[in-house]
C-alpha positions, 0 to 999 in steps of 0.5 A: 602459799596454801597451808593446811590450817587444821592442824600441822602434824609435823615430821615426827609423825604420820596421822593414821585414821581407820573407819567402818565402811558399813553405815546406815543408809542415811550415813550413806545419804549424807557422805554421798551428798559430799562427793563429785559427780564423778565419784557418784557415777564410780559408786553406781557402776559397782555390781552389788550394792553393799560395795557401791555404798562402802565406796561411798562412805569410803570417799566420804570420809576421806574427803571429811577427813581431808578438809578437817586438814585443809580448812576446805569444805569437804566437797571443795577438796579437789583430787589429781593423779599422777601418771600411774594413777596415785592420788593426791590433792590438788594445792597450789605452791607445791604444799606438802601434803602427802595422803594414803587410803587403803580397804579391806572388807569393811575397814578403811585405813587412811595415813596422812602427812606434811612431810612425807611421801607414803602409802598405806596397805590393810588387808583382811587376813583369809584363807590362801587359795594359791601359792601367790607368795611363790608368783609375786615374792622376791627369792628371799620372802618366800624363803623366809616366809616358807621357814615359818612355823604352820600356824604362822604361815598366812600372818606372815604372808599378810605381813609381807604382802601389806608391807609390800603393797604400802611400798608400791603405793608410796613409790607411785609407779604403780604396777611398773614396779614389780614386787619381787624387785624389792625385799621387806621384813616381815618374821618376828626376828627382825625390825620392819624395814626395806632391805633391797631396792633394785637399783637403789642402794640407798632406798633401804636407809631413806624408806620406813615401815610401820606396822599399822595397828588393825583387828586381829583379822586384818594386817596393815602397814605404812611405808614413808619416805623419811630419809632416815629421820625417825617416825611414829604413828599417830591414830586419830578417830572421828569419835574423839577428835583428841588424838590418841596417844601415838606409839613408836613401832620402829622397834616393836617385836611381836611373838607368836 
């Protein structure tokens, strides 16, 4: 059976990677050299230019970072989705290896795991132009989100939104679940966790949220099937193959 050989993260933890989108044009050059022909027909069919070239370094890197994990060139890295059009790579013998990736602007995030299936969500943190929170939150987040102070409106609402996206992303049905058909946390009083899933009594206890760290204009989480085992995040960097310490943000508080 098919292993990935590079490193075996283990079920403790889950490998989170961010990267800059921007690069210089020989960058692009190279990443583009490492992609299908289908992903190379994808990234000419977007209208401005910049976003065809972040989508390039975007897969690129995926792909660099994946092979480090599969011991496979980067272009052998073959990709399959499921009905609701959630990635995954194409491995013989159902090995486990579950991978997110997520964009923002011009920051990428990528969670990674042997044990797990996830999804990962990081959004750049701008001004609200509508009530989304009011179409797309369960009752209970737009109360609580609602309660906030004024300063603390659009965190809180990104708090949510990533938590709520990551979610999605890991269930793997796509828009077929609708956000307000579940509740997450997302104020500064509480842990991070799921409190409702219809028709899933037991989705609170199986499903954790971490919160991903990001710059301060961005919020992140990631949400993993662990089944109540506990985990934390390990973030990884292309710079220094040596993996950062990794911190535990189950039981992290943040104030205002």
């Amino acid at each position: 059976m098919q292993r990935p050989n590079f490193e075996v993260i283990g079920p403790d933890l889950i490998d989170v990677w961010t990267w800059s989108l921007d690069a210089p044009p020989s960058s692009v050059e190279e990443f583009a050299a490492l992609l299908s022909a289908e992903e190379l027909a994808r990234a000419q069919r977007f209208v401005r230019e910049r976003d065809g070239q972040r989508f390039i370094v975007g897969r690129g890197r995926l792909r660099s970072i994946l092979g480090q994990y599969l011991g496979l060139p980067p272009q052998n890295v073959r990709f399959a989705y499921n009905d609701y059009g959630k990635p995954a790579v194409a491995l013989s013998g159902g090995t486990p290896f579950h991978f997110n990736l997520s964009h923002s602007a011009d920051l990428a995030a990528l969670a990674i795991s042997d044990h797990y299936e996830l999804g990962i969500d990081i959004e750049e943190i701008r001004f609200l132009k509508e009530d989304i929170a009011g179409r797309f939150f369960s009752h209970k987040e737009c109360l609580t989100l609602r309660a906030l102070p004024p300063e603390a409106y659009l965190e809180g609402f990104y708090r949510c939104w990533t938590r709520k996206e990551a979610f999605v992303k890991a269930h793997g049905e796509g828009l077929s679940l609708a956000l307000d058909s579940f509740d997450v946390t997302f104020d500064w009083a509480n842990e991070p966790r799921l409190e409702r899933l219809d028709g899933d009594p037991e989705a609170p206890f199986n499903w954790r949220i971490l919160e991903v760290e990001t710059p301060v204009t961005f919020a992140g989480a990631v949400l993993a099937l662990t089944k109540g085992r506990p985990v934390s995040l390990r973030y990884r960097s292309n710079e220094d193959e040596t993996p950062k310490a990794h911190c535990d943000l189950r039981d992290s508080r943040q104030a205002l």
